[in-house]
VEXFI-536463 format. One record per residue (C-alpha): residue number from 1; residue in three letters; chain; z, y, x negated. Coordinates in steps of 0.25 Angstrom, whole numbers, plus 5000, padded with zeros to 4 digits. Each point is the difference from the previous one (the first is absolute). Last residue first. Layout:
residues N
  nr rest kette    Z    Y    X
 NUM  ALA     A    Z    Y    X
...
end
This chain:
residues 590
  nr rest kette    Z    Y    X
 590  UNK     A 5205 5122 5065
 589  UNK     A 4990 4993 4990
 588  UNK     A 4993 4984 5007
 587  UNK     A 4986 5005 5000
 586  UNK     A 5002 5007 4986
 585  UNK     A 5007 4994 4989
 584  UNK     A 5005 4987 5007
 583  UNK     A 4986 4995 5006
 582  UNK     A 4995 4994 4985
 581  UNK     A 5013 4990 5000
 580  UNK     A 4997 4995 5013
 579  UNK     A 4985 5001 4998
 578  UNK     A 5002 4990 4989
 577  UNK     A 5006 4990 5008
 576  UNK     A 4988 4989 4995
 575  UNK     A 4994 4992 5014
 574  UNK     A 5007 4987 5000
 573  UNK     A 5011 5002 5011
 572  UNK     A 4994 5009 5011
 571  UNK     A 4985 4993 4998
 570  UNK     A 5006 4987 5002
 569  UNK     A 5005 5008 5014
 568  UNK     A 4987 4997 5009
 567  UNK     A 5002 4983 4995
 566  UNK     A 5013 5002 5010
 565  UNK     A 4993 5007 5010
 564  UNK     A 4998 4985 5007
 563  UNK     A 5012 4996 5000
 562  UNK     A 5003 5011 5011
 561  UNK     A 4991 5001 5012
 560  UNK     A 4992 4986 4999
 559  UNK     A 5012 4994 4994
 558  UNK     A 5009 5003 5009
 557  UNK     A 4991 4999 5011
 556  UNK     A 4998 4986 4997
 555  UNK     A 5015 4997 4997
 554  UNK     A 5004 5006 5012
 553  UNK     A 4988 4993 5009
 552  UNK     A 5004 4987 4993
 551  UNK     A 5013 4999 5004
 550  UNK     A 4997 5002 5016
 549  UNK     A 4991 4989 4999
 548  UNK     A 5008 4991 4993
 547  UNK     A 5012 5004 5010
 546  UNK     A 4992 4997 5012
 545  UNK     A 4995 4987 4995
 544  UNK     A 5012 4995 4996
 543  UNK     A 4998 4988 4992
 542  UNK     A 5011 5003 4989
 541  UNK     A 4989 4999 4988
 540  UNK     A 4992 5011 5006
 539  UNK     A 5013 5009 5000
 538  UNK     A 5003 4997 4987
 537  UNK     A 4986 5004 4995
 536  UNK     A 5001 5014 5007
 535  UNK     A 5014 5001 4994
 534  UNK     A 4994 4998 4986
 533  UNK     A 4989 5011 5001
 532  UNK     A 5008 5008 5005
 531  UNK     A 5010 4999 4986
 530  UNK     A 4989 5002 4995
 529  UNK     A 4995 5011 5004
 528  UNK     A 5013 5007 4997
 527  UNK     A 5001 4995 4986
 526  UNK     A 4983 5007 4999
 525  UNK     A 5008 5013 5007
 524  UNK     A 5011 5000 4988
 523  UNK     A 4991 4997 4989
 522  UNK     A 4990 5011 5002
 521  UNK     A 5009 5008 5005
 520  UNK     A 5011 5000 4989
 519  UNK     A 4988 5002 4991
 518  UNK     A 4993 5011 5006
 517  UNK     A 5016 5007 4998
 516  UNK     A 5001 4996 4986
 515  UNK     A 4985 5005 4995
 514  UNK     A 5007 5012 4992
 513  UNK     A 5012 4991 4995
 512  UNK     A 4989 4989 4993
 511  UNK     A 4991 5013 4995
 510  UNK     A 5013 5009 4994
 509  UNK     A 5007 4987 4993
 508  UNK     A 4986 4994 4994
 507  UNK     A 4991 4989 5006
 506  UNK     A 4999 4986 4998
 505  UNK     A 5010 4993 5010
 504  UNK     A 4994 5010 5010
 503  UNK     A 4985 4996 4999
 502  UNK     A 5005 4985 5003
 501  UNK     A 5007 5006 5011
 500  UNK     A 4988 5008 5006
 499  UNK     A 4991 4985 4997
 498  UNK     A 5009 4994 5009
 497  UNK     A 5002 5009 5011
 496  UNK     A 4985 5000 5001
 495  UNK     A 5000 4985 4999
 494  UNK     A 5010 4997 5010
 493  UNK     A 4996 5013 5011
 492  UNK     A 4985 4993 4999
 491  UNK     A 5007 4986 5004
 490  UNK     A 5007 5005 5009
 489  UNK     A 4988 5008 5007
 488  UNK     A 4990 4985 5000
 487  UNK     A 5013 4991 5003
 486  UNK     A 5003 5010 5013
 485  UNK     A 4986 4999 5004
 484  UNK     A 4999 4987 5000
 483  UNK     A 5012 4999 5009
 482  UNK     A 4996 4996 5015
 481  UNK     A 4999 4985 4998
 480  UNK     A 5009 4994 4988
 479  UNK     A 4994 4992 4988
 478  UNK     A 4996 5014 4991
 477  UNK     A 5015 5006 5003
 476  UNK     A 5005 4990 4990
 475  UNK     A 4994 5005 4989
 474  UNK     A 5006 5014 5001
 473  UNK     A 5013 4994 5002
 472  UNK     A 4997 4994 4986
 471  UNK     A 4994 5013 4993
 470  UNK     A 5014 5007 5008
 469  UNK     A 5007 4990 4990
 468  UNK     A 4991 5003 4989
 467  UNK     A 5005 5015 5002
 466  UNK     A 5015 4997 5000
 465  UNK     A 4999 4992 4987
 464  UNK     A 4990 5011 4994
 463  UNK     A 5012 5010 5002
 462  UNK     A 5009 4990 4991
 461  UNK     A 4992 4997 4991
 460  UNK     A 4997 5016 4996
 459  UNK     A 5005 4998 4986
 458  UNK     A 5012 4992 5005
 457  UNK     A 5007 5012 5007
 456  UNK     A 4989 5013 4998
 455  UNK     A 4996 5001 5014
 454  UNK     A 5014 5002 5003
 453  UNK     A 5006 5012 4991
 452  UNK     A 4992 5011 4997
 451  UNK     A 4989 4996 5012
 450  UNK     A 5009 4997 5011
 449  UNK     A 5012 5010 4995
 448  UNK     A 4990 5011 5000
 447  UNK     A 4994 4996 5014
 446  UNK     A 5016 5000 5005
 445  UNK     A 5003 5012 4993
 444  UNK     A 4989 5006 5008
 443  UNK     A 5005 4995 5011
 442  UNK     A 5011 5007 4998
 441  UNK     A 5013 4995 4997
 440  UNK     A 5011 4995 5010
 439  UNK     A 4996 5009 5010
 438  UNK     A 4986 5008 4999
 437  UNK     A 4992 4992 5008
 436  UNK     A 5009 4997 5011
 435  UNK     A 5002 5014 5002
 434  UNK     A 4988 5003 5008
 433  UNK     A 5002 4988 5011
 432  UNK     A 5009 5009 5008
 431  UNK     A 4993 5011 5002
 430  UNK     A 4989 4992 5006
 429  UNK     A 5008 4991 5007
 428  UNK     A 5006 5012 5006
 427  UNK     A 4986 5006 5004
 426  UNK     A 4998 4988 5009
 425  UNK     A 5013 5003 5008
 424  UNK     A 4991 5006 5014
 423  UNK     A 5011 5011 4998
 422  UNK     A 4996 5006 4989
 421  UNK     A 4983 5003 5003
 420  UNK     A 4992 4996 4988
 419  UNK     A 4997 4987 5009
 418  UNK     A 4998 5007 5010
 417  UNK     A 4989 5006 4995
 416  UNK     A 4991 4987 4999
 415  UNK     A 5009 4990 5000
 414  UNK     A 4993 4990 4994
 413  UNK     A 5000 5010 4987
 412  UNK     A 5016 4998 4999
 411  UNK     A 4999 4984 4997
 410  UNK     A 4989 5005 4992
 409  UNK     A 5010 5008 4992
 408  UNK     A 5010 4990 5000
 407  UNK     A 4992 4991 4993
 406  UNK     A 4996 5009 4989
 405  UNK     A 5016 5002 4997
 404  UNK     A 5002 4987 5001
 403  UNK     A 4989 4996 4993
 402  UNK     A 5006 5007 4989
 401  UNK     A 5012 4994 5001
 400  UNK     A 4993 4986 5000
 399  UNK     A 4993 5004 4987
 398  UNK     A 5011 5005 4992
 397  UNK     A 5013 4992 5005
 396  UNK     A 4993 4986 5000
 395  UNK     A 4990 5000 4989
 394  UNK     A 5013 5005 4992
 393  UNK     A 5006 4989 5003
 392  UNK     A 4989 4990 4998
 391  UNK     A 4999 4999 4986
 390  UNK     A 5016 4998 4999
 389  UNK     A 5002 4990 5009
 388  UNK     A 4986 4990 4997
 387  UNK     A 5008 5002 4985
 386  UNK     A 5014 4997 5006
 385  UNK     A 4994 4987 5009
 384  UNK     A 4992 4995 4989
 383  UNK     A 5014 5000 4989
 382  UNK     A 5007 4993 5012
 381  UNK     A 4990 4990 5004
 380  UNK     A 5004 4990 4986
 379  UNK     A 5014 5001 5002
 378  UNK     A 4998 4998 5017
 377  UNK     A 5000 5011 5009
 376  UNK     A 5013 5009 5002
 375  UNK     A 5001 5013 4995
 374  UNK     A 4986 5000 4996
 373  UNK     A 4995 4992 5010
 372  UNK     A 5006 5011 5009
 371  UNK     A 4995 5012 4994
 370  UNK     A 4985 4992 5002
 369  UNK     A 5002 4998 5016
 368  UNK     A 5005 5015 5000
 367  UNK     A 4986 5003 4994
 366  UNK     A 4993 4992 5009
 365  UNK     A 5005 5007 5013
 364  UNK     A 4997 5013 4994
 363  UNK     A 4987 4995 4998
 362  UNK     A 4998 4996 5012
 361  UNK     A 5006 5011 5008
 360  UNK     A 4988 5009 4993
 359  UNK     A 4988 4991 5003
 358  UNK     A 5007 5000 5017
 357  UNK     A 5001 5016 4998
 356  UNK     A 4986 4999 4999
 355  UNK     A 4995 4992 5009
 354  UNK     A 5008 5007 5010
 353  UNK     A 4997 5015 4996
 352  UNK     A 4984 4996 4996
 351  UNK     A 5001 4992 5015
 350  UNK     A 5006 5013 5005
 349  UNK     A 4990 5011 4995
 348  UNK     A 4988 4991 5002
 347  UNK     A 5004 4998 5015
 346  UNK     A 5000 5016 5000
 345  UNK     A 4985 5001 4993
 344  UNK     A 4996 4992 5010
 343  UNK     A 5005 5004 5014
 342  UNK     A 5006 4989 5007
 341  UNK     A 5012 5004 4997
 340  UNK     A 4998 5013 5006
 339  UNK     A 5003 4996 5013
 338  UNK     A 4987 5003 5008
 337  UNK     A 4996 5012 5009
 336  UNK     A 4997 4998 5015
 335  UNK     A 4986 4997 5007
 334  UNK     A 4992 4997 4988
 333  UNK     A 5002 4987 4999
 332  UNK     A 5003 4996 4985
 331  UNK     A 4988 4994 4991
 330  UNK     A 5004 5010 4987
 329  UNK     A 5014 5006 5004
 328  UNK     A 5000 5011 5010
 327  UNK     A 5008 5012 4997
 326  UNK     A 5016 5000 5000
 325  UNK     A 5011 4991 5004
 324  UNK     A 5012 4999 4995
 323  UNK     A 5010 4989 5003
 322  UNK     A 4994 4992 4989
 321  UNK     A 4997 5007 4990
 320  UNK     A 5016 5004 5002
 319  UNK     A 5005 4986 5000
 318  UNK     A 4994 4997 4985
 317  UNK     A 5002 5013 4995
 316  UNK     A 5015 4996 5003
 315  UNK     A 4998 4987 4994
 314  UNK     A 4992 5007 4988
 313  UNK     A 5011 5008 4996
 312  UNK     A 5011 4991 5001
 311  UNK     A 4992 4990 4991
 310  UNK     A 4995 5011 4992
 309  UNK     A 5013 5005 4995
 308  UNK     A 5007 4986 4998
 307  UNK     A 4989 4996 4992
 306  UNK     A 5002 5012 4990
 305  UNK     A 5015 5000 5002
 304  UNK     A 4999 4984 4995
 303  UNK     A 4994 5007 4987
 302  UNK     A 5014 5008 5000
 301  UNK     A 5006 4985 5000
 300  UNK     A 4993 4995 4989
 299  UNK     A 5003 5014 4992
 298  UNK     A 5015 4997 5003
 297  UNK     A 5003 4987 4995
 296  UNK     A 4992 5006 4987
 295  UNK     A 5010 5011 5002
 294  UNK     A 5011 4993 5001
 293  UNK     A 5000 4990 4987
 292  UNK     A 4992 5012 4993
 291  UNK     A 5014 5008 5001
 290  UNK     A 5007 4989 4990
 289  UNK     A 4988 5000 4990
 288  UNK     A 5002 5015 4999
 287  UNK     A 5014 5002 5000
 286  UNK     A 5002 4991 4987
 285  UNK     A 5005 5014 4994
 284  UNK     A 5014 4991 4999
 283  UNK     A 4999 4987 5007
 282  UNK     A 5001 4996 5014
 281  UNK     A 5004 5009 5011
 280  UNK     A 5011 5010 4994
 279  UNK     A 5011 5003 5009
 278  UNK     A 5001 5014 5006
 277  UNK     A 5010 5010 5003
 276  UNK     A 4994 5013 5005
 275  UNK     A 5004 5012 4991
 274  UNK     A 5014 5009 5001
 273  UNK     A 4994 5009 5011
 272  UNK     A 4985 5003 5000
 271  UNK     A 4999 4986 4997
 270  UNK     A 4986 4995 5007
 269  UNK     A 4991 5008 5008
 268  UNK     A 4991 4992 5008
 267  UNK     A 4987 5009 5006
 266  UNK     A 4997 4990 5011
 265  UNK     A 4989 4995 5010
 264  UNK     A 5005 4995 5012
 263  UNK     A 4992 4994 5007
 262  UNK     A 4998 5002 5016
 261  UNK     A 4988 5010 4996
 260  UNK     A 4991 4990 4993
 259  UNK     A 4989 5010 4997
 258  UNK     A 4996 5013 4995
 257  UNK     A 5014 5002 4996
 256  UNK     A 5012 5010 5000
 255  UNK     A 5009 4993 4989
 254  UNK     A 5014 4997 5003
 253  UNK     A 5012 5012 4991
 252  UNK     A 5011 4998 4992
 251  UNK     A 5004 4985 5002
 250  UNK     A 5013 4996 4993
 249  UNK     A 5004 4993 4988
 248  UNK     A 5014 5001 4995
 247  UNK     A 5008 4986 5007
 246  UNK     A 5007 5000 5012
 245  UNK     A 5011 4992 5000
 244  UNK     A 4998 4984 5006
 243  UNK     A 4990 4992 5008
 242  UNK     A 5006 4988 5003
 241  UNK     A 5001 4988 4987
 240  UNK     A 5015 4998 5003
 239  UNK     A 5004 5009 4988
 238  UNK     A 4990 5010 5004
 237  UNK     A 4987 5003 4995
 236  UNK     A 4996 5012 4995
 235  UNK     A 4992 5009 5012
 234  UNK     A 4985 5007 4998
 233  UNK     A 5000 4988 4989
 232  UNK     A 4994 5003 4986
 231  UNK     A 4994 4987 4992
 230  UNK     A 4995 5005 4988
 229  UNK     A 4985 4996 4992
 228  UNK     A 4998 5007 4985
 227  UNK     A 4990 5007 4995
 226  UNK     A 4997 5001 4985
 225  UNK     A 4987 4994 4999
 224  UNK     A 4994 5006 5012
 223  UNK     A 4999 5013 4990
 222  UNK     A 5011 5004 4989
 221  UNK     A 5010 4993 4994
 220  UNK     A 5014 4998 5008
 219  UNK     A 5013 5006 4991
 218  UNK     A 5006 5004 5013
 217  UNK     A 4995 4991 5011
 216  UNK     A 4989 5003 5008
 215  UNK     A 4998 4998 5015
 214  UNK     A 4993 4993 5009
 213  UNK     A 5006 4997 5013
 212  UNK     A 5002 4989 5011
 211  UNK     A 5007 5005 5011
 210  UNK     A 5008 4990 5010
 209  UNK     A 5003 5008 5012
 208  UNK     A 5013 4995 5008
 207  UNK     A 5003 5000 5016
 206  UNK     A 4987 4999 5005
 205  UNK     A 4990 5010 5008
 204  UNK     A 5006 5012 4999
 203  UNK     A 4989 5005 4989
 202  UNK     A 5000 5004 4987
 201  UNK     A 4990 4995 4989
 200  UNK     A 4992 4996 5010
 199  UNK     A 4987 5001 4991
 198  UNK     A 5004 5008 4989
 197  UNK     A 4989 5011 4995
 196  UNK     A 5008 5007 4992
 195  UNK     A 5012 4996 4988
 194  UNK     A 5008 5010 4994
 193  UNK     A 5011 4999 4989
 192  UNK     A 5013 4994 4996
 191  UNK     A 5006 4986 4998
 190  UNK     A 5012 4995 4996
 189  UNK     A 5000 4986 4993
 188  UNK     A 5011 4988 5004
 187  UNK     A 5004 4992 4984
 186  UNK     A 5015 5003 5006
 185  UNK     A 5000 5011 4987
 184  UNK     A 4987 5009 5009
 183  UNK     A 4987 4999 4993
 182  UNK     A 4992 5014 5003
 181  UNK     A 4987 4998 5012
 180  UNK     A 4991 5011 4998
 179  UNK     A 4986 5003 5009
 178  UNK     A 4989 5006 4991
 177  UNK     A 4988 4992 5004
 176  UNK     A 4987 5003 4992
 175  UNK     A 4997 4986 4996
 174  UNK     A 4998 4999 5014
 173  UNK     A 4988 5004 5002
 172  UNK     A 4995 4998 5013
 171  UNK     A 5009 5010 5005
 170  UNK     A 5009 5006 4989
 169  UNK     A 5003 5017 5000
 168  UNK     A 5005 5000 5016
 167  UNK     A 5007 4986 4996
 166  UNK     A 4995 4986 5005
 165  UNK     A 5007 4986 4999
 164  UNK     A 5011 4996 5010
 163  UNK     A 4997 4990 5009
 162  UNK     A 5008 4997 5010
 161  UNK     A 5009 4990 5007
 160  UNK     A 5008 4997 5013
 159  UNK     A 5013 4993 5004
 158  UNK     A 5002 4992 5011
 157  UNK     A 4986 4995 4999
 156  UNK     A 5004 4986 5000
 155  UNK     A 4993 5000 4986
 154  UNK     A 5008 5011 4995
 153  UNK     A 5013 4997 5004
 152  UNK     A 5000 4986 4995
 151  UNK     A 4991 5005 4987
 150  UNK     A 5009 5014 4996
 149  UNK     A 5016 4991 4996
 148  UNK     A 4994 4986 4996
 147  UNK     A 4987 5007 4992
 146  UNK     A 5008 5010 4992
 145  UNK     A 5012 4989 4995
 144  UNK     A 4986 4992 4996
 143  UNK     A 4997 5011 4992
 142  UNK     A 4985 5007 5007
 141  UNK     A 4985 4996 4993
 140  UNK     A 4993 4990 5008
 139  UNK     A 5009 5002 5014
 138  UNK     A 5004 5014 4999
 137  UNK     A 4984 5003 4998
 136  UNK     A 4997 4990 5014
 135  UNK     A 5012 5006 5008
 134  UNK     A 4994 5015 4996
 133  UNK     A 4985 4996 5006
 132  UNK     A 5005 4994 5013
 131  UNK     A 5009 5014 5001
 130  UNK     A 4987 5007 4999
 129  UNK     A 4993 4992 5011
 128  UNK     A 5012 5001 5010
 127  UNK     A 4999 5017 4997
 126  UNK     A 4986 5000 5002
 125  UNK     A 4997 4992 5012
 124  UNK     A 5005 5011 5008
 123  UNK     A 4990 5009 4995
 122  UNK     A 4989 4989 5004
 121  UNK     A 5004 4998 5013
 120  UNK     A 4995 4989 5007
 119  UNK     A 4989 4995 4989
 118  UNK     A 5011 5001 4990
 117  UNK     A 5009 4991 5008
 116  UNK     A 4987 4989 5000
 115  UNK     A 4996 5001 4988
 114  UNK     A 5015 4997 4996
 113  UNK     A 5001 4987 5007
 112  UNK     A 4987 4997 4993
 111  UNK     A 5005 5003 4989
 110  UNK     A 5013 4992 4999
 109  UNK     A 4990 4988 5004
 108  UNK     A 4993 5004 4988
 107  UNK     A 5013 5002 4993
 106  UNK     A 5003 4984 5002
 105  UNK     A 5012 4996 5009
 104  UNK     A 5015 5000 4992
 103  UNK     A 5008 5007 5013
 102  UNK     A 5008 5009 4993
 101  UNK     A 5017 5000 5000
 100  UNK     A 5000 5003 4985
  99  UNK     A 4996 4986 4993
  98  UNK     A 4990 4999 5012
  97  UNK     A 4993 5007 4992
  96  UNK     A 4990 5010 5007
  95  UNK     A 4988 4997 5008
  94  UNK     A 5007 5002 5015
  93  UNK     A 5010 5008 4994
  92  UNK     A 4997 5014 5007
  91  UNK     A 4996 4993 5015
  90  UNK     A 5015 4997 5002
  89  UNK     A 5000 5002 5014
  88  UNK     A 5014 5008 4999
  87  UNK     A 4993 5009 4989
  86  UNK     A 4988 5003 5007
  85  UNK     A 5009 5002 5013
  84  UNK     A 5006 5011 4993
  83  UNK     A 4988 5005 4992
  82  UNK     A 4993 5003 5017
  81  UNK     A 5014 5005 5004
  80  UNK     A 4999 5010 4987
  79  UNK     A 4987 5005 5002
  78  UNK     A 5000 5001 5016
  77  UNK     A 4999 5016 4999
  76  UNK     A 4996 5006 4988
  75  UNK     A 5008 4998 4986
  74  UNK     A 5011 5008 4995
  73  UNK     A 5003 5005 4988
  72  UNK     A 5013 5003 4991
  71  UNK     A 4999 5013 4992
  70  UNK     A 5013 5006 5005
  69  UNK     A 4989 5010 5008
  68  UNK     A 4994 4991 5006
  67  UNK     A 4987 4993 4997
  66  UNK     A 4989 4996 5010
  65  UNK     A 4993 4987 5003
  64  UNK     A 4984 5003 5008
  63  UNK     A 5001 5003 5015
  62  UNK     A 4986 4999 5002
  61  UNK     A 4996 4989 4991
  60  UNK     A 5012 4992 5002
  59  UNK     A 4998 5001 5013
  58  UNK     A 4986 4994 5001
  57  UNK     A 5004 4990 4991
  56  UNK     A 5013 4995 5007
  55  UNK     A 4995 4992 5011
  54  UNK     A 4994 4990 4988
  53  UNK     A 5012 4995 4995
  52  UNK     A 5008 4996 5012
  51  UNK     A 4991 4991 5010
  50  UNK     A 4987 4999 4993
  49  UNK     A 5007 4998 4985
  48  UNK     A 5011 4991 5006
  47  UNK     A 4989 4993 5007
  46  UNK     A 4991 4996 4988
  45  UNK     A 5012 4995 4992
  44  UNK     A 5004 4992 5011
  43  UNK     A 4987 4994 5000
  42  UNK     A 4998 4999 4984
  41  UNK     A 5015 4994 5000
  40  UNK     A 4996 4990 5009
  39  UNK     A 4986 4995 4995
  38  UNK     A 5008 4998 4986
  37  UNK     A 5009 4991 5006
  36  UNK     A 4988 4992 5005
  35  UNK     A 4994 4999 4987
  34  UNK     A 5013 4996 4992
  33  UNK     A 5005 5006 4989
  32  UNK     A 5014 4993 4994
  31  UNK     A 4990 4996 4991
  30  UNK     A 4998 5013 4993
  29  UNK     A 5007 5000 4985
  28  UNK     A 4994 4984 5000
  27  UNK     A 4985 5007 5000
  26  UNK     A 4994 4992 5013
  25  UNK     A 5002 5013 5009
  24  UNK     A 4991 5007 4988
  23  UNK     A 4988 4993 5003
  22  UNK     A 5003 5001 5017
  21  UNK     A 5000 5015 4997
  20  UNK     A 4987 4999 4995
  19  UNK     A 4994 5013 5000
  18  UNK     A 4986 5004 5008
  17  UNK     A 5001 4986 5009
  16  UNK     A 5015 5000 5003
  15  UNK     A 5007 5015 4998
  14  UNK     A 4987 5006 5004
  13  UNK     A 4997 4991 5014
  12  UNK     A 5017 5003 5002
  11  UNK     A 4997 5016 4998
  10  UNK     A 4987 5000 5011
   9  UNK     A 5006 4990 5009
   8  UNK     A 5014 5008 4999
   7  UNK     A 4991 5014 5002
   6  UNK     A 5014 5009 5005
   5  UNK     A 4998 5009 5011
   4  UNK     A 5000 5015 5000
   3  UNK     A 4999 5007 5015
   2  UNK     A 5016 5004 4997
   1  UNK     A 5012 4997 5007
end
């Protein structure tokens, strides 16, 4: 057992009164939904994460997963009774088609589940996040003969997946990537080349890995244009469906890394003897489209990293502040020193990790909401609920990985120096949190694809859209005692946000990309508010006095500490790049 516990009130408030899972349990694809079944698996969920998930972080961290010398790997202590139980429960399909053995609930439910794994153990979550993202690309883009043989296995987590897109010479551009796959006469390809960077890539987990790999075919043009998406199992399948010969791909070497210890990051070689076989995934140099299904699966779940970081951080900064004492708070007898809690500047520091982390998980949460009304709302919800998708997306991975990494630094600061003491375990959520920004693209990219790609759809519209919708929750806030202030700094966050948009839509290539990453934030943290704003509302609507109470202190503080630097950052977007250009020669030469 481990001191974490699962927030279920926390997580069921955001599921209900932040998103609407009740909304999309009246879609006809998620009647079957009820609310008390719902209560039930988020329960179970919660235990199975306390009770077997969570144990294992500590000694993942310490013990790390390691390679022998045949190349398979082997993952820490408790890893692979922790995945066996995972696959008898089931908790894999709970959101997937229950075509191929899933359980057909909405993916905000899925993600809730999820959270809650990642939260335990965030480098064991990894590997069942991963396999998520494969069963989703087979399932919009594989042959149907690919889809019954790889979805069953997949989705009851006997068989893992992977992604399969970096080279040494290609990281974020993969235009660059050099990997061959040569067109074999039974219309199977051959694949050779190198691949780094592969989260469980090899691992003694599961009986079969499913790689996903983008490769080139002979005659391919160049750039992303000519890249092709291949299906390359660790094992071919048999003629029964098991796991059959070994294919050629092996792991070379696991990565030593800052963070994540327990996953194993892979150097994959792939045909060092006669080639890999692999089965093209879609069409020919269509790898591009195909792989986006994953990753933008993907992204929403790294942002959920970014919640999930915080949320483990602060409870354990949480319990620390208060079993530590030290000093006299303001007021306290002086007889004896006082828990630090009651020190200021320390309450600050865990009401700006709760509140915040609170803005973070309801976006997330939206944003699975809208990726299920496009899937499955209504005709005339679908074409909203893919737009409201993809412009919160990259909101959701950028700034909640962010604040993930900030988050657990305070989370760290509580402790004083024991929290940069190892075995106090805060340094570990620290480490941990830093690769979430970088997985999955950048968040630069993610800033880059925000205002090269979705402030543009509908001339703008669609952005406006979503900023007249927080001007409404904005409005509402006036009627409801105890968040005046919130209307007052969400309605400056709208407008400023507003006008840096409205700036962006006109400017040139080099300004727009260089006020990216003030952009993201600007738009992110007002969503965020929002979204606070909203369950402060909920709460007073439900009667509950307490929980009212306790709603609108998050969403003042919020806006008080957060919403209210977002006018600060116009500056950041609107001012002219020049100096960006101008710094190269000399303040920026080697």
């Amino acid at each position: 057992m481990s001191d974490f516990r699962v927030d279920l009130d926390e997580i069921t408030f955001n599921l209900r009164h932040v998103a609407d899972l009740e909304g999309l349990a009246a879609l006809d694809a998620f009647e079957h939904v009820e609310s008390e079944t719902v209560d039930q698996l988020l329960a179970e969920a919660a235990r199975f994460a306390e009770e077997v998930i969570a144990p294992l972080n500590r000694v993942g961290d310490t013990e790390g997963s390691r390679r022998r010398d045949d190349g398979s790997v082997v993952t820490p202590t408790g890893f692979r009774d922790a995945y066996r139980s995972y696959v008898e429960a089931g908790w894999g399909a709970v959101s997937m088609d229950p075509d191929y053995g899933g359980g057909g609930f909405p993916h905000l439910v899925g993600l809730a589940v999820e959270e809650m794994f990642t939260t335990a153990c965030m480098s064991w979550s990894l590997c069942p996040l991963l396999t998520q993202g494969a069963i989703n690309m087979l399932g919009a883009h594989g042959t149907d003969e690919q889809k019954a043989l790889y979805l069953p296995r997949m989705v009851a987590g006997d068989w893992t997946g992977t992604m399969n897109l970096t080279e040494p010479q290609a990281g974020s551009d993969l235009g660059a990537v050099a990997a061959r796959a040569v067109p074999q006469p039974d219309g199977s390809y051959r694949l050779h080349g190198t691949k780094i960077f592969i989260t469980y890539g090899e691992h003694d987990l599961a009986d079969n890995i499913v790689h996903l790999v983008l490769a080139r075919t002979p005659d391919a043009p160049a750039g992303t244009r000519g890249i092709s998406c291949f299906l390359v199992p660790k094992h071919l399948p048999a003629g029964d469906g098991s796991a059959g010969a070994r294919n050629d791909v092996r792991c070379v070497s696991i990565e030593h890394k800052l963070g994540i210890h327990a996953s194993p990051t892979c150097v994959m070689a792939y045909g060092d003897d006669d080639g890999a076989a692999g089965f093209l995934v879609g069409e020919e140099n269509g790898g591009m489209r195909a792989m986006f299904t994953m990753m933008n699966h993907a992204r929403l779940s790294v942002g959920l990293e970014g919640v999930a970081i915080a949320e483990r951080s602060y409870q354990q900064a949480l319990a620390y502040a208060h079993e530590r004492r030290q000093g006299r708070a303001p007021g306290a007898p002086a007889a004896e020193p006082s828990a630090i809690i009651d020190h200021p500047d320390v309450r600050r520091m865990l009401l700006d990790m709760r509140s915040t982390t609170s803005a973070m998980r309801g976006l997330a949460y939206r944003n699975a909401e809208a990726i299920d009304r496009a899937s499955h709302g209504a005709d005339d919800e679908r074409q909203e609920g893919s737009e409201r998708a993809a412009l919160l997306t990259p909101l959701t991975k950028a700034w909640a990985t962010d604040l993930g990494c900030e988050l657990a630094s305070v989370g760290l600061q509580v402790h004083g120096g024991m929290g940069f003491i190892e075995e106090t375990g805060s340094a570990q959520h620290y480490r941990d949190a830093r690769i979430a920004p970088i997985y999955e693209g950048t968040n630069g990219i993610q800033s880059a694809d925000l205002v090269g790609r979705k402030l543009p759809m509908r001339g703008g519209a669609a952005v406006r859209d979503h900023l007249d919708g927080i001007r409404a929750t904005a409005g509402a806030l006036d009627g409801t005692p105890g968040l005046k202030s919130v209307r007052r700094h969400l309605e400056a966050a709208v407008d400023a946000t507003g006008e840096a948009g409205e700036w962006l839509l006109a400017a040139g290539p080099f300004d727009r990309l260089a006020g990216a990453d003030a952009y993201l934030k600007m738009l992110a943290t007002t969503t965020g508010g929002a979204a606070l704003a909203d369950g402060a509302l909920a709460a007073d609507r439900l009667e509950a006095p307490e929980l009212a109470a306790d709603r609108a202190v998050l969403a003042r503080f919020f806006a008080a500490n957060r919403l209210s630097a977002v006018p600060g950052l116009l500056a950041a977007v609107t001012e002219p790049a020049d100096d960006l250009a101008a710094a190269a020669p000399r303040i920026l030469a080697l």
